[in-house]
C-alpha positions in Angstrom: 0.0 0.0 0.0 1.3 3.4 -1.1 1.8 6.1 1.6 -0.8 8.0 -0.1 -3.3 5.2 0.9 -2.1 4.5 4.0 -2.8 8.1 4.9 -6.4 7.8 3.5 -6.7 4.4 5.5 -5.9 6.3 8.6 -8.3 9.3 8.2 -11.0 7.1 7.2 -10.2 5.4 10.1 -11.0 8.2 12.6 -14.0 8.9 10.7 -17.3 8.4 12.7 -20.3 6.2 10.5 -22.3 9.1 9.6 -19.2 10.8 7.8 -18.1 7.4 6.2 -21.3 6.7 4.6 -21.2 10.4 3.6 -17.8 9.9 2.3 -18.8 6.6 0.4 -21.6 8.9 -1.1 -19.1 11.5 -2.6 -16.4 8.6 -3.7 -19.7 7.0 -5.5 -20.4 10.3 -7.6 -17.4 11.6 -7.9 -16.4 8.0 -9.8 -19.6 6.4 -11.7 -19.5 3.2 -12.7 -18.3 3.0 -16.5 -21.8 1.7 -18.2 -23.7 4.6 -16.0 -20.9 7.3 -17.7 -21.5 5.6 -21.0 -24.7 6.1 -20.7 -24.3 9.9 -20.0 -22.2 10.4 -23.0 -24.7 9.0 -25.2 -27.7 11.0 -23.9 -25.7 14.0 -24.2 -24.6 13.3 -27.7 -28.1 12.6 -27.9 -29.2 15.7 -26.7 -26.7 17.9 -28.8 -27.4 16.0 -31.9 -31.2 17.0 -31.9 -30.0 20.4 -30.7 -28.1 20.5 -33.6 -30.9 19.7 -36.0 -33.4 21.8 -34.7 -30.8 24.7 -35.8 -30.2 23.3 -39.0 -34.3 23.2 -39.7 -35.0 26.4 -38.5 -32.2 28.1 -40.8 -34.9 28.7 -43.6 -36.8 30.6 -41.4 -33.8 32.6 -40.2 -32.9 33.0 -44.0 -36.2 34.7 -44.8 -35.8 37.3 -42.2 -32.0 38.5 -43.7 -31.4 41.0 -46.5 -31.3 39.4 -49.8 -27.7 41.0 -50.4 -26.6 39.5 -46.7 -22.9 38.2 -46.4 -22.0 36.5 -43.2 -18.4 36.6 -44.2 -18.6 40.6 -44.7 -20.6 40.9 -41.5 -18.1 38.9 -39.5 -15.1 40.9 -40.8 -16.9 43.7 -39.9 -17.7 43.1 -36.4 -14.2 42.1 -35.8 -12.8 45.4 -37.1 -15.4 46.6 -34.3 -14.4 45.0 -31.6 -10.7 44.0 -32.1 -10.0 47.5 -34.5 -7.7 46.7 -37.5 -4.2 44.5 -37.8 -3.1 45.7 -40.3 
């Protein structure tokens, strides 16, 4: 056993039930079983990918409320100059 856990051993030690089951609590959340984290990840990704497509559907309806003649590009550049002022 590494000094690291023996020191862990002994604080755990002095610890009374209340605070050990307390302790085992935060240990438990703090390291979720692998197939519970899996899990997570996949709801997530989940999650973002519908995010994702609800943006991509409503972009026709963003479209209609832009100037024919918008550029994102030129827009971009612009607000840049704005906020960082020019490089050059």
């Amino acid at each position: 056993m590494s000094e690291l856990q023996q020191k862990a051993v002994q604080l755990i030690s002095g610890l009374s039930d209340d605070n050990i089951s307390f302790l085992i609590e935060v240990i438990q959340r703090l390291m979720p079983q692998e197939a519970d984290t899996a899990a997570l990840y996949s709801e997530q990704e989940s999650t973002a990918i519908q995010a994702f497509q609800r943006l991509d559907a409503a972009r026709p309806e963003v479209k209609r409320y832009l100037p024919d003649d918008f550029d994102p590009e030129k827009e971009l550049e612009e607000a840049r100059a704005e906020r960082y002022g020019s490089f050059d």
